[in-house]
Structure formats: C-alpha cells, structure tokens
C-alpha positions as CSV (number, residue, x, y, z in Angstrom):
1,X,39.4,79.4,82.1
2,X,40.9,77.4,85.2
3,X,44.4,76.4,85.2
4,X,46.1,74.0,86.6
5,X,49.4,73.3,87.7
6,X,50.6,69.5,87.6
7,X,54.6,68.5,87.6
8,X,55.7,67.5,84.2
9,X,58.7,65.4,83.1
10,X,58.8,63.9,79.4
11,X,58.8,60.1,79.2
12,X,57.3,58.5,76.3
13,X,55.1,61.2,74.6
14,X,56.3,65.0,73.4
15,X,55.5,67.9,75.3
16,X,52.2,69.2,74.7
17,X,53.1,72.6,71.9
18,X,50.1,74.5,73.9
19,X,51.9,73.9,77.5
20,X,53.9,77.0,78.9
21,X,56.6,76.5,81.8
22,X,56.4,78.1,84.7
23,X,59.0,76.2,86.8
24,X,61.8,74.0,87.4
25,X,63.1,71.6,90.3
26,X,65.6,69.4,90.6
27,X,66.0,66.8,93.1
28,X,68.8,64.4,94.5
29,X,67.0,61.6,92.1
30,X,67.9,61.2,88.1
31,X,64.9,62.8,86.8
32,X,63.8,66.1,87.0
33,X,60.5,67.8,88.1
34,X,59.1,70.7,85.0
35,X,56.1,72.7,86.3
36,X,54.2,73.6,83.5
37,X,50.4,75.6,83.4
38,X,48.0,74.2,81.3
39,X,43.9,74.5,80.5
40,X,42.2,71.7,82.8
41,X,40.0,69.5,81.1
42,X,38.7,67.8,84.0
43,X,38.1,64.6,84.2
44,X,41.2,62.2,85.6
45,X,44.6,63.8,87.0
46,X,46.9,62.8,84.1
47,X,49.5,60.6,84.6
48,X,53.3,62.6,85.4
49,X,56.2,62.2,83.3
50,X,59.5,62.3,83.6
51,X,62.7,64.1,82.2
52,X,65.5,61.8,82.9
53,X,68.7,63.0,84.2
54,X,71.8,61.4,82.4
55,X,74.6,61.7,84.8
56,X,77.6,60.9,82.5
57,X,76.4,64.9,81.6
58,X,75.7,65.8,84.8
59,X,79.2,64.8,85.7
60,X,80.7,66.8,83.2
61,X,80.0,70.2,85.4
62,X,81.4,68.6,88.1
63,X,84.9,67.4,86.6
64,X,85.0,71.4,85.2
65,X,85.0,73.0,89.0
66,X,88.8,72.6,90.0
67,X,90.1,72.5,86.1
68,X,88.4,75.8,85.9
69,X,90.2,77.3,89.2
70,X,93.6,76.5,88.2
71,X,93.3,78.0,84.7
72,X,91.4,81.1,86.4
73,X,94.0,81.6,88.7
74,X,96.5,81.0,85.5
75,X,95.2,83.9,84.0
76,X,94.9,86.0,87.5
77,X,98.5,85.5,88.1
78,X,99.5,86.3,84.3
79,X,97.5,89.4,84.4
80,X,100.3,90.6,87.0
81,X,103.2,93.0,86.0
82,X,105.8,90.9,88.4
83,X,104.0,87.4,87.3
84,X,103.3,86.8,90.9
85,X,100.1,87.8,93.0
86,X,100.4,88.4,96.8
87,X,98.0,86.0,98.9
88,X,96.7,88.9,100.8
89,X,95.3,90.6,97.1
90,X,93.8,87.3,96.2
91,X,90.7,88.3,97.5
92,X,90.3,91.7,95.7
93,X,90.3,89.7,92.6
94,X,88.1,86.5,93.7
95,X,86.1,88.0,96.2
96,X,86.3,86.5,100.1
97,X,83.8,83.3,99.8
98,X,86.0,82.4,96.3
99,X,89.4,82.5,98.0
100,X,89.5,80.0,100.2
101,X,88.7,78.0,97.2
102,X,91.8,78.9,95.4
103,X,93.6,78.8,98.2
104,X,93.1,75.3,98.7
105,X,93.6,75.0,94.9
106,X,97.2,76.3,95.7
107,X,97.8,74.4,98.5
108,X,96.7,71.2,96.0
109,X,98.5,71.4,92.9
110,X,102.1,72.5,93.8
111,X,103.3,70.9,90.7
112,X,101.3,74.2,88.9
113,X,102.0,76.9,91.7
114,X,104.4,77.9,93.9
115,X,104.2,80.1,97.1
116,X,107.2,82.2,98.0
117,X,108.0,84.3,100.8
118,X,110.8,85.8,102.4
119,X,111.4,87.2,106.3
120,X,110.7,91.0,104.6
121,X,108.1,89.9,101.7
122,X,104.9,89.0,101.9
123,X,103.6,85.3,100.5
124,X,103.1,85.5,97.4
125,X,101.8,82.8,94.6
126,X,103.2,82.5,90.7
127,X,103.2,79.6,88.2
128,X,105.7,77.0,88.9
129,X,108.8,76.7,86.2
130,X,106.9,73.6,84.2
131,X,103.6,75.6,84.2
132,X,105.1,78.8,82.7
133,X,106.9,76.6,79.6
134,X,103.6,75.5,78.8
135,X,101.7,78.6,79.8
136,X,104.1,80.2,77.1
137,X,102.3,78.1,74.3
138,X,99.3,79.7,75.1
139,X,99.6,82.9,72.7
140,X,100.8,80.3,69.5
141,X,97.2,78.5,70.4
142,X,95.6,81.9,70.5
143,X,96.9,82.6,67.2
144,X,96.1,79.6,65.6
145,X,92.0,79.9,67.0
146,X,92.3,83.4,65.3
147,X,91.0,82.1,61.8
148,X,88.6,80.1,63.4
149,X,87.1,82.5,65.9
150,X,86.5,85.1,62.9
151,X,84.7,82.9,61.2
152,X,82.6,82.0,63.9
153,X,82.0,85.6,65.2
154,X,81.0,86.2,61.5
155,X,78.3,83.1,61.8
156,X,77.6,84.9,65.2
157,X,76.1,88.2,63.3
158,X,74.6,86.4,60.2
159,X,72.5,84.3,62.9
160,X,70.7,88.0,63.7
161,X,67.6,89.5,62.1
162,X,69.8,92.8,61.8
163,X,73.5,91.2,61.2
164,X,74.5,92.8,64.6
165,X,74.3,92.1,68.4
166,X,74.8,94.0,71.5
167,X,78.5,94.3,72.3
168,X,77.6,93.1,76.0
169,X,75.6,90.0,74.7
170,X,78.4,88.9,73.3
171,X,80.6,89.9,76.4
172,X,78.9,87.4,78.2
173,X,80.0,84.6,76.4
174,X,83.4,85.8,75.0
175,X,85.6,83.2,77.4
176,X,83.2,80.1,75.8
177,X,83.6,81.3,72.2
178,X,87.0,81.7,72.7
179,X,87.5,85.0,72.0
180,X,90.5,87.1,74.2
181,X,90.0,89.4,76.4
182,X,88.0,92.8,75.7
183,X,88.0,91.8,72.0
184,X,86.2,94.8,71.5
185,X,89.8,96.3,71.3
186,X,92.2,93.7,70.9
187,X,90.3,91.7,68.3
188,X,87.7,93.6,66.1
189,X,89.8,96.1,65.1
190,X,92.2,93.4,62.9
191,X,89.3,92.8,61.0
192,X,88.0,95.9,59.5
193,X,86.6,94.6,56.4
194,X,84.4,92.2,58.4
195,X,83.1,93.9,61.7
196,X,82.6,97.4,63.1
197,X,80.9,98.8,66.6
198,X,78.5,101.4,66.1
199,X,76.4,103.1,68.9
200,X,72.6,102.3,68.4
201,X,70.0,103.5,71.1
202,X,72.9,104.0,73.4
203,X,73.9,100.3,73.1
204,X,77.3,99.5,71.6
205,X,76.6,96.8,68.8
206,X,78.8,94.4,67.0
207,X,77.8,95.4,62.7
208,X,78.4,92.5,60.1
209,X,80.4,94.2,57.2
210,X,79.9,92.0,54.9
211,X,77.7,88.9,54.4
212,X,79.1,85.6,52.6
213,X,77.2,83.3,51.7
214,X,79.7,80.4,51.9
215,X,79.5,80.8,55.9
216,X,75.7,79.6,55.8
217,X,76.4,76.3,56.5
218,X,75.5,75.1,59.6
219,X,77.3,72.4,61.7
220,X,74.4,70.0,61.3
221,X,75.0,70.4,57.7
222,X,78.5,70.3,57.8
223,X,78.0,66.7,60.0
224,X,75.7,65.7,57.1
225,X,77.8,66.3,54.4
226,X,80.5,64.1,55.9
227,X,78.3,61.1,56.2
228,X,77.3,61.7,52.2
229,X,73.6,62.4,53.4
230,X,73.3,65.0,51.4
231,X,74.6,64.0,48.4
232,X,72.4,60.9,48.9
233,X,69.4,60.5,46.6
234,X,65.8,60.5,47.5
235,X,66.1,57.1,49.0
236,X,66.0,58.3,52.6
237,X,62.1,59.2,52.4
238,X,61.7,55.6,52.3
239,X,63.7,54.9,55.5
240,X,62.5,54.4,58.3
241,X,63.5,56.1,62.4
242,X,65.4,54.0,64.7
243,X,64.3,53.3,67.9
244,X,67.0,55.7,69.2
245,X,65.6,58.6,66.9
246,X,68.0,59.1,64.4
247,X,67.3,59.0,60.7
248,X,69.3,59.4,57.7
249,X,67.4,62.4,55.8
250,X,69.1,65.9,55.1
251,X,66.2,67.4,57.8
252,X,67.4,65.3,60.6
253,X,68.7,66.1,63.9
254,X,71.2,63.2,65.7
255,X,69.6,62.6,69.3
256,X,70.6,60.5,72.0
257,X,67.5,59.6,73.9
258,X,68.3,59.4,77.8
259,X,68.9,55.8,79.4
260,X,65.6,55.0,80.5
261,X,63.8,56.5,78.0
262,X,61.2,54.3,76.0
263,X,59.7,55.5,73.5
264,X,56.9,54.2,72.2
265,X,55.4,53.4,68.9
266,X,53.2,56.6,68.6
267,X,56.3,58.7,69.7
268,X,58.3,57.6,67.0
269,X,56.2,57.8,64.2
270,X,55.2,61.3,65.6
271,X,59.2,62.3,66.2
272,X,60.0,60.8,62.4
273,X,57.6,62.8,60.8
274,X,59.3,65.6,62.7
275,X,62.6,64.7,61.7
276,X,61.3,64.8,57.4
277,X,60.0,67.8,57.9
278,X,62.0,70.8,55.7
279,X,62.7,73.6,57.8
280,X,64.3,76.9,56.7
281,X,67.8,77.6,57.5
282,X,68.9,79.7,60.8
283,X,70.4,82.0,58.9
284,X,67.4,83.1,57.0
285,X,65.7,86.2,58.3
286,X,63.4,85.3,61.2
287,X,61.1,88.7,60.2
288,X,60.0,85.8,57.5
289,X,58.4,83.4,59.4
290,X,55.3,82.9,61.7
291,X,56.0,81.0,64.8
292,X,53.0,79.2,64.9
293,X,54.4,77.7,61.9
294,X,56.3,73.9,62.7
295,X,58.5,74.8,60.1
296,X,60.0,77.9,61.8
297,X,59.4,75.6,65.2
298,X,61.9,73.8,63.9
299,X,63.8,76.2,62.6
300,X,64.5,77.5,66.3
301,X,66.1,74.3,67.3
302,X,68.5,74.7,64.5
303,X,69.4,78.4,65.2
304,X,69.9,77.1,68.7
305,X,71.7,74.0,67.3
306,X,74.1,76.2,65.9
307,X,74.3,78.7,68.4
308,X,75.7,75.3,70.8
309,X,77.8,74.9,68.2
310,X,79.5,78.5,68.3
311,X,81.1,77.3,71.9
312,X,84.1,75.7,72.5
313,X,82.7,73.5,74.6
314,X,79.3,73.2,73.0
315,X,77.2,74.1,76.1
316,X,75.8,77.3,77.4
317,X,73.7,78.2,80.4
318,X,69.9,79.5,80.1
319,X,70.6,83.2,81.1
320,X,73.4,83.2,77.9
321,X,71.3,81.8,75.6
322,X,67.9,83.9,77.1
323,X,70.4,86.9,76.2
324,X,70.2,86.3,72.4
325,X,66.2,86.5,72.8
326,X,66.1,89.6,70.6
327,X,68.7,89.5,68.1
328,X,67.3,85.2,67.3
329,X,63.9,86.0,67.6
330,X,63.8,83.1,70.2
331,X,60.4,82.1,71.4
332,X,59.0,82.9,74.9
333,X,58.8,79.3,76.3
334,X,62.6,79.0,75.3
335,X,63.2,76.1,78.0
336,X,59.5,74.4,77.3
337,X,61.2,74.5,73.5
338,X,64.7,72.5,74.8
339,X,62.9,70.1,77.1
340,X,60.6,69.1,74.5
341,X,63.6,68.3,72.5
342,X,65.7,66.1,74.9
343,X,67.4,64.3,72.3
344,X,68.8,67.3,71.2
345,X,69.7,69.1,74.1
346,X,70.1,68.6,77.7
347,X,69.5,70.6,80.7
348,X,71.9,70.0,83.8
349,X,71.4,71.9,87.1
350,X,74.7,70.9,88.2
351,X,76.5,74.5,88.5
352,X,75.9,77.6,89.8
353,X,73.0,77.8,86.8
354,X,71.3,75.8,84.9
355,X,73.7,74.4,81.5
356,X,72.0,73.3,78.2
357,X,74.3,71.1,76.4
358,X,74.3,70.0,72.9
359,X,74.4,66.0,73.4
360,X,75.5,65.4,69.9
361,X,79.1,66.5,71.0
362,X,79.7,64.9,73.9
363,X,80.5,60.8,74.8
364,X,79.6,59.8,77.7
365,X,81.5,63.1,80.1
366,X,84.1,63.3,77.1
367,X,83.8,66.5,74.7
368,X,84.5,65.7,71.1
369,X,86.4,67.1,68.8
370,X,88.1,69.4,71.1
371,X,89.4,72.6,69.6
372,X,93.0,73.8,69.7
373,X,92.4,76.1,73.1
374,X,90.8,73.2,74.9
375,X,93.9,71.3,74.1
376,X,96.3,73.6,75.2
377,X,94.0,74.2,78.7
378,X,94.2,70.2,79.0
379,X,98.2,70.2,78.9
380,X,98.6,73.1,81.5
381,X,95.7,71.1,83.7
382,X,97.5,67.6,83.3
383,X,100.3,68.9,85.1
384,X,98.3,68.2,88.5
385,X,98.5,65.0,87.7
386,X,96.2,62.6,87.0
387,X,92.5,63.7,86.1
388,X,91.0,61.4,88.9
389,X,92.5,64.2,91.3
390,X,90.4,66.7,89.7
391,X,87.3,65.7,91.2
C-alpha cells in the first residue's frame, strides 16, 4: 500500500473519517495547511482544501499577551512577604528572556505598579495604591468561584472511565479552571465527602467520592434547555439545517462556520444527518462503546465539548487536552477529530502552542458569559487604561 502525502484544509466537504494527520503548518495567509496520509488511489491529484483562519479568534490570543503579564506579575509580587519584589530577583522568578518583558510591562502601566528605590535600597517594584484596593477583592471572588469550581471539578472526575485523574493532569490546567494555587492542599481537603488523593502505580490521583447524578448534565444540554429544545415535541425531525449548520434538535451542536466557508448542498445534508444523530452522553462509561461506532464518534466531540466548557475561558491548548487521552478515552487522531469539526471548535496557532477554542462561547474576540474571576481580572487590568493599549 503506497501512501501519499497531499496538504489538506477543509472547504466544502468533511474530512475523510479514514484520513490520519501527520502535520500542521500555518502561514502568514487566513487559512491553514493540515498534512494528512492517506491510501492513493491513483488517478488525478485531488483538489486541496482549505481550513480558514478566523482572525476575530486569532486576535483573541493576541489581546491576552500583556493582560496576562500584568496579572502574572500581580500574583509574583503578592506572593512576597514585604508585598514588593526587587528588580534584580525578577529574573529568578520569570527567567532572563521573560524579564525584559515585564520589565517593559512596568515601565508601561505605572497606574498598576510602582518602582521605588532609595540611595541604600535596591529598586524594587509593588502594586500601586489603586491596584492593591482592587487586588484586595480578589479573595471575596475566590470565594464566591468556590461553589462553582466544586462542581466543576466534580464534572471533571465523572467525565473519567475510572472517576479519577492524575493529580498532575489536572495541575496543568488548574490556573484555566480556576482552581487556587496547589489545590491539592488548599482546596481538596474542604471537600472531604466529595474528593480524596490516593497513590495508584506511583501516580497521585484525584478519586470521585461520590457520584450524582444531577451533575450529568452537560453545558450543551444546559444551552438547550434554555432555548425549550428539549422540552420541544418531536417536531424538530421535520426541520430542516440552516445554511450556517445549526438545527433545532436535542442532538445538535451550535456551529459557526468560518467566513468564507461555503458549504454546499451535499455537505449539509451530510452535516444534518450528523447533527440527528443520538449520541450517548460523555459521562457514560467510554469502556461501553466501540469507536468505530458514529455514535461514540460523536460522543467524543461532546466529552470534548464539555471538557471546553470546564475552562474559564472556554479554550485549551492541544498538549492540555492530549493530557486527558487516558482518563477520556480520546481517540488517536485527536486534532484530525477537531479539524473535521470546525464549526465546533477552532484551532489558532497564535501563542506559544497551538489553542482549540470552543466557538460557541465567544463573539467576535469577546468571551461570553464571563465568570466572576474573569471579572474581577478585567477590573485590576482596566486600570492601565483603555483596552486599545493592551495590544
């Protein structure tokens, strides 16, 4: 069998479910080059395809970057006994390359931090008297999340095949859930009756104490149930997809085709016999179900659906969601899975890694429905001035 390697981009047709990705390039242009492997046929070269960049969600990595240093260096400086770091330790705790960034960061925003130094004292950089009002707000917000991040955490474990996950797994996306620092320590233990850590082959897991069945509800559901779709009678099997891929069944994922995209007529019928489909839910045990079936095909977009959804700001990069491989039963052609579902998802390379964002939650570059943390980081970042001067 001869294989061959052609550049692949989605346009008006769906993936091919026998392709497997091998690559992935990016270029200065809105679309993005996917190298795939494939049998050859022979015959004609196909024609390529495209996945189309949207840059309104490109741009939201970018507005992120300074935002991002200012509450990191926030969080440096209030790690302090003394409230105050001294320039010359700024690199311990950023690393060389990184400080001159936050330097300049400093030197910027002088409404958020102020430099002092003496003729016997070294410079030295703390919070400005406006920053540290609001940065004093910050353990009310964490306390109000509290509720919220249980139940999510919760969600988290009942997601597994075993109700538990590696400790570090979640470690590595602790800051986007929300969750405080080492919550190993400073969060688990408050909630006895819901969580423990147990050693298992040498890996510290997170264990689900006790599952509830109320929490198996997942945000696509939730969205549905607000719109009275699922209260709806059978009347939706007679409705027919828009041309922007949405439908009104209790199956249905909303999508947000890219600007450019066309599909066509074939497409459609294809993607609304997709969107009917039943599909068990994500937090059914994935030890029940063959891949090969499009049921549980489906089933993965809604585990990582909700997985998105977890996140404060509903986006992720590949490596974080690649770590839950085991514990979600993911497949192996994990990104093949997200490109093929671009209406869904979307796949920036704007960053140090790639991002996959859940499209559903965001407006143009705005995040919607912002959760009480977000907030509170929007108020301390305003005091810069006016978001233009972020970028």
């Amino acid at each position: 069998m001869i294989m061959n390697r052609r550049p692949f981009v989605l346009s008006s047709h769906i993936c091919c479910p026998g392709a497997s990705i091998s690559a992935i390039s990016f270029g200065k242009s809105w679309y993005m080059w996917v190298s795939v492997m494939r049998k050859s046929g022979g015959g004609a070269r196909p024609k390529k395809k495209l996945y189309h960049r949207v840059q309104d969600l490109d741009r939201v990595m970018d507005l992120q970057k300074k935002p991002c240093a200012i509450l990191q260096l926030k969080s440096i400086i209030q790690a302090q006994k003394k409230q105050f770091l001294l320039l010359r330790d700024l690199e311990k705790e950023v690393g060389f390359v990184r400080k001159w960034n936050f330097m300049a960061v400093i030197e910027k925003y002088n409404t958020i931090f102020h430099v002092s130094s003496g003729h016997r004292t070294p410079p030295a950089v703390m919070l400005t008297e406006k920053a540290k009002l609001i940065a004093a707000e910050e353990d009310d917000v964490r306390e109000q999340m509290e509720i919220l991040l249980v139940k999510k955490l919760r969600k988290l474990l009942m997601l597994s095949v075993e109700c538990r996950v590696p400790i570090e797994t979640i470690e590595f996306i602790e800051s986007d859930l929300g969750l405080p620092f080492n919550f190993k320590e400073s969060f688990v233990p408050k909630y006895p009756e819901h969580f423990s850590i147990k050693d298992i082959d040498g890996r510290a897991h997170l264990i689900l104490e006790s599952w509830d069945s109320s929490l198996a509800v997942t945000a696509r559901e939730e969205r549905l149930a607000q719109e009275g779709i699922l209260s709806s009678s059978s009347s939706w099997k007679k409705a027919r997809i828009s041309k922007d891929g949405n439908f009104p069944g209790p199956y249905a994922f909303h999508t947000k085709f890219p600007p450019g995209f066309r599909p066509n007529k074939s497409y459609l019928e294809e993607f609304e016999r997709w969107q009917k489909m039943e599909f068990p839910s994500p937090y059914l045990n994935a030890r029940r179900f063959e891949f090969a079936d499009p049921k549980a095909r489906k089933r993965v977009v809604a585990v990582l659906h909700e997985l998105l959804s977890f996140t404060m700001e509903k986006r992720l990069t590949s490596f974080q969601l690649d770590a839950f491989h085991v514990e979600y039963r993911l497949p192996a052609n994990l990104l093949l899975c997200l490109i093929k579902h671009h209406g869904i998802f979307y796949i920036t390379n704007k960053g140090a890694r790639s991002t996959v964002l859940l499209k559903e939650a965001y407006e143009g570059s705005n995040l919607i429905g912002k959760c009480p943390m977000l907030l509170f980081q929007d108020k301390f970042v305003s005091l810069c001035g006016r978001h233009g001067s972020l970028e």
